[in-house]
C-alpha positions as CSV (number, residue, x, y, z in Angstrom):
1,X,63.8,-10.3,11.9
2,X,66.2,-9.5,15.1
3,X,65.8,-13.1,15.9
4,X,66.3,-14.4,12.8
5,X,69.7,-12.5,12.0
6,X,70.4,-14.0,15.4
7,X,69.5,-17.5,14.2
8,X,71.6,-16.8,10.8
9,X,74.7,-16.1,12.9
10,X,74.6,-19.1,15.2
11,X,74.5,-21.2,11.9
12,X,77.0,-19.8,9.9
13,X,79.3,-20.5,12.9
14,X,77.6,-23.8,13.6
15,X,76.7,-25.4,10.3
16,X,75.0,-28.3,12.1
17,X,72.7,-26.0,13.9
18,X,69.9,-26.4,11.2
19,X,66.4,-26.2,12.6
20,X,62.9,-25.6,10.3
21,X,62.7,-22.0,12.3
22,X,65.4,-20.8,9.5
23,X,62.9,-21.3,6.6
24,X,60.2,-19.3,8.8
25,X,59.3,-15.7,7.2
26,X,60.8,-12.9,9.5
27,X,57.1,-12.0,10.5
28,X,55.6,-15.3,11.4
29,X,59.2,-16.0,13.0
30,X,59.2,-13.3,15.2
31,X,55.0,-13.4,15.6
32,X,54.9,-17.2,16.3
33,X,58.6,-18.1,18.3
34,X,59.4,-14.6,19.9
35,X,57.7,-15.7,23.4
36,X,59.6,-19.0,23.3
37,X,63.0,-17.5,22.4
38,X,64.9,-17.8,25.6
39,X,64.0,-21.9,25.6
40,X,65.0,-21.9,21.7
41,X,68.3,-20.5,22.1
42,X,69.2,-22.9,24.7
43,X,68.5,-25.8,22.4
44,X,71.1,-27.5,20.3
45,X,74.4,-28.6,20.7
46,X,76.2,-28.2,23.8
47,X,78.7,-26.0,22.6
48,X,76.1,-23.5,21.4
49,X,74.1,-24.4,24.6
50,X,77.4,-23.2,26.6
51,X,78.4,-20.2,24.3
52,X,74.5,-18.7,24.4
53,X,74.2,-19.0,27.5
54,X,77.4,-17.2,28.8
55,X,75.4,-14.2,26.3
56,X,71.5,-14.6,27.0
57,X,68.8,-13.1,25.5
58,X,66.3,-10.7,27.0
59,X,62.7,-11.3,27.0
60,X,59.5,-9.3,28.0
61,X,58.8,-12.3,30.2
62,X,61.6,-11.3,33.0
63,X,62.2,-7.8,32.0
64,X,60.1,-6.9,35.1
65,X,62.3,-9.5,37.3
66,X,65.8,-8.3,36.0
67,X,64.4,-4.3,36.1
68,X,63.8,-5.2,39.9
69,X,67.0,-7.3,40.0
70,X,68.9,-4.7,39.4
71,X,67.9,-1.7,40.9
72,X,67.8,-3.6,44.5
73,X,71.2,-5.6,44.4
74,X,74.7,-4.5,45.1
75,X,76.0,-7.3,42.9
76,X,74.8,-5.5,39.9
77,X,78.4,-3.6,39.3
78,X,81.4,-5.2,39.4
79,X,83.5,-5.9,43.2
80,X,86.3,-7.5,44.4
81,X,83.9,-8.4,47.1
82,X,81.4,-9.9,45.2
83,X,82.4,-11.1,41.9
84,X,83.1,-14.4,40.8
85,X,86.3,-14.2,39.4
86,X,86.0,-16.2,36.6
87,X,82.6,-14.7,35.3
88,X,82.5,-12.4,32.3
89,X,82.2,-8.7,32.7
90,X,80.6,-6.4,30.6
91,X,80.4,-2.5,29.6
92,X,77.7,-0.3,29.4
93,X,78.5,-0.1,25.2
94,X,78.2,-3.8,24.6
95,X,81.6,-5.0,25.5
96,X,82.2,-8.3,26.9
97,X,85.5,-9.2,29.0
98,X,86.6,-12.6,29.9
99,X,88.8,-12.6,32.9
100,X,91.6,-15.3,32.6
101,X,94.3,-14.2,35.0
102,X,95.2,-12.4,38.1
103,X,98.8,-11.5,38.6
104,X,100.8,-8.9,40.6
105,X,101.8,-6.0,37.5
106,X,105.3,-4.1,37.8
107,X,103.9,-1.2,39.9
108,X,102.9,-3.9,42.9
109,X,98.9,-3.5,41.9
110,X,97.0,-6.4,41.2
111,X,96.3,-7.3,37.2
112,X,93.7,-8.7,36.0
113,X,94.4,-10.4,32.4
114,X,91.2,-10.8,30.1
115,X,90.0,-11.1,26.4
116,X,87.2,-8.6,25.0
117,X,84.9,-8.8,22.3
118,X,81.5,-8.4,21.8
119,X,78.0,-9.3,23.1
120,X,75.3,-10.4,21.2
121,X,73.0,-6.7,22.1
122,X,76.1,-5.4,20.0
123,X,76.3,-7.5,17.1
124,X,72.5,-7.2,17.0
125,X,72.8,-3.6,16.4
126,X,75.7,-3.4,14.1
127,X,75.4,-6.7,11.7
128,X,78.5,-8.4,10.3
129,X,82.2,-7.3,10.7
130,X,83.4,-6.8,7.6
131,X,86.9,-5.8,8.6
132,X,89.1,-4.8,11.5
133,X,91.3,-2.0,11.8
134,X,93.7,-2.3,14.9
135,X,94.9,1.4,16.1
136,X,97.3,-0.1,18.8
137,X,100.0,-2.3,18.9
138,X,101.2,-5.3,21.3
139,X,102.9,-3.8,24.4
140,X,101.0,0.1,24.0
141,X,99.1,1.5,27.2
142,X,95.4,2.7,26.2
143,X,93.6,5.6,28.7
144,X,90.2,5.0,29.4
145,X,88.1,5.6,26.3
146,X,90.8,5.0,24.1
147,X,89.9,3.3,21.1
148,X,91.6,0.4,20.1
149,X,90.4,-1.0,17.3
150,X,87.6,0.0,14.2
151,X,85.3,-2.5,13.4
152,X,83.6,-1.9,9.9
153,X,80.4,-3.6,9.5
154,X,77.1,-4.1,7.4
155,X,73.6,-4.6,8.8
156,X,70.1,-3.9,8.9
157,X,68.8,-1.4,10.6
158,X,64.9,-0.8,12.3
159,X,63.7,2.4,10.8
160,X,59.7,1.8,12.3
161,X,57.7,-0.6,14.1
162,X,54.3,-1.2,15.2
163,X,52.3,-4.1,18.1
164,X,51.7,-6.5,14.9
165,X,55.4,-6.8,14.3
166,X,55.1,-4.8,11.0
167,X,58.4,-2.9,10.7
168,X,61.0,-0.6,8.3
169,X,64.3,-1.4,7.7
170,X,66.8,-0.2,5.5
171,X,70.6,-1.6,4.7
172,X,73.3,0.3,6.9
173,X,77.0,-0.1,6.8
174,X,79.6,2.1,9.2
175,X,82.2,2.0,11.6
176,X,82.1,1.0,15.4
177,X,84.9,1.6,17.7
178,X,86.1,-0.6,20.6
179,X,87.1,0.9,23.5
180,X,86.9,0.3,27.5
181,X,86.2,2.4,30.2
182,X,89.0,1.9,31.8
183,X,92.9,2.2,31.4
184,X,94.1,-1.2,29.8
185,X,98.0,-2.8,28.8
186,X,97.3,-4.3,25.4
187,X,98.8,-8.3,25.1
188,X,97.6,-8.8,22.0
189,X,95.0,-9.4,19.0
190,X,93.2,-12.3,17.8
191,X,94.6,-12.9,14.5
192,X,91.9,-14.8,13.1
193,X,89.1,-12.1,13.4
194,X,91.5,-9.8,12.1
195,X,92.1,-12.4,9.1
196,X,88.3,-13.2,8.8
197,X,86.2,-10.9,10.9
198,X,83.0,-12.4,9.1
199,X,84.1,-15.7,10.5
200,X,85.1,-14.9,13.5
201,X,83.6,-12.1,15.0
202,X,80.7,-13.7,17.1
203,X,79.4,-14.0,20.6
204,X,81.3,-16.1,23.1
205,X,84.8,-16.3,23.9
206,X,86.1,-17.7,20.6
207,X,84.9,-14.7,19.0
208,X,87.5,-12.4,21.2
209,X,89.0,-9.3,19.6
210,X,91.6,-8.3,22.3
211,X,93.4,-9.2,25.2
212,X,94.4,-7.1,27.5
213,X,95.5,-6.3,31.1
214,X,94.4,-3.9,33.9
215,X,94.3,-3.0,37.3
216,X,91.9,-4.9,39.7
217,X,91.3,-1.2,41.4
218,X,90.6,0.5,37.8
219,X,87.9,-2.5,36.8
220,X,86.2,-1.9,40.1
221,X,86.2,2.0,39.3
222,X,85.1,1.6,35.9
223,X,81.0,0.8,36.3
224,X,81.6,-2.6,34.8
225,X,78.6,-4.8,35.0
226,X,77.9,-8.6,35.9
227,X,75.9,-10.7,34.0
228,X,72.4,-9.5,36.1
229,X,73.3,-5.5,35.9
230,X,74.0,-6.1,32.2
231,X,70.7,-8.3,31.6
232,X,69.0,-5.1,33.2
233,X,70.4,-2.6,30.7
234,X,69.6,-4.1,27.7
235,X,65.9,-4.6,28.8
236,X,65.9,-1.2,29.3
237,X,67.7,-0.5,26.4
238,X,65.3,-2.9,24.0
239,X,62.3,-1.0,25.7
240,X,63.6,2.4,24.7
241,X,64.1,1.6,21.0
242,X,61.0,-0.4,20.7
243,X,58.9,2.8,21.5
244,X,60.8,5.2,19.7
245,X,60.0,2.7,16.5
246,X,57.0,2.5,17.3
247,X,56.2,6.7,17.6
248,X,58.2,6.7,13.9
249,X,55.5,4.1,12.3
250,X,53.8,5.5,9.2
């Protein structure tokens, strides 16, 4: 069903995107496609090719690879030293950041300019926005942990799962914050996901929510993650909910 919600988003965004695994039940689609996934989501058109893969899916096929990947590399967190400048960025709660500019800020430090929106782990667990709420406004300075926007959403959510892919879930709706781990200038909002979050509101760039700017020295203090360290997590992440539905099957 997680795959298939996936699948449902990339075509509502993509209307040419049609493929027969959309009429597939959620058990025999997750049963019959789930090892093949990683290949499947890479199919397509280019643009999806090139949005996906900026966002990839986790598998149990490398989670043993990336687990080792990122306990034994240095590369894992964010540096100056190491980073590619122009690759995304990513928080520990699901946040994605697209650097676009450096520049030299009032105080002399160097600033990085970025958007920030949401990966695909974190629309998996929420659902659809519904609506936006911005708490800030163009110009304001946020802290660390401040939130800047509230994202209302509806989903489904696992309630129990067991090996043959039998599950509970129940309808959910609530509100998520977004906020960063690290003091931020805000730029500006993406008017269109605040227009029509349903729309808008999807993996990849296009999907942005805020842009923002910070100090090179603060993202480098902030635990941010590169694409492997972040890969990592949400194996691990995936792992831990998948037993804990598991222990709460009936």
């Amino acid at each position: 069903l997680l795959l298939e919600r996936r699948h449902y988003r990339r075509r509502r965004t993509q209307a040419t995107d049609d493929t027969a695994a959309a009429e597939m039940s959620a058990a025999m689609f997750m049963q019959k496609l789930k090892p093949f996934a990683a290949t499947l989501l890479h199919r397509g058109s280019s643009a999806s090719a090139i949005a996906w893969t900026r966002n990839p899916i986790i598998n149990s096929t490398t989670s043993n690879a990336l687990l080792r990947a990122s306990s034994s590399s240095s590369s894992a967190t964010y540096s100056t030293a190491t980073a590619d400048p122009t690759a995304p960025l990513y928080t520990t709660t699901h946040e994605v950041l697209y650097p676009e500019t450096f520049s030299i800020g009032s105080g002399g430090a160097e600033e990085l300019t970025m958007t920030v929106g949401l990966t695909e782990r974190a629309l998996d667990l929420i659902g659809d926005v519904k609506k936006i709420d911005a708490l800030v406004d163009k110009g304001a300075a946020v802290g660390a942990g401040g939130t800047l926007m509230k994202l209302h959403w509806e989903g489904f959510k696992r309630t129990a799962s067991d090996e043959l892919y039998h599950a509970s879930w129940a309808n959910v709706s609530s509100v998520r914050g977004l906020s960063l781990p690290f003091a931020a200038r805000v730029l500006g909002v993406n008017k269109a996901a605040m227009d029509d979050p349903y729309q808008t509101v999807a993996p990849g760039e296009e999907g942005w929510l805020v842009r923002v700017a910070a100090d090179r020295a603060d993202l480098e203090a902030a635990g941010l993650l590169d694409e492997a360290g972040y890969k990592a997590a949400c194996e691990r992440e995936e792992a831990e909910e998948d037993a804990a539905a598991s222990r709460s099957y009936p």
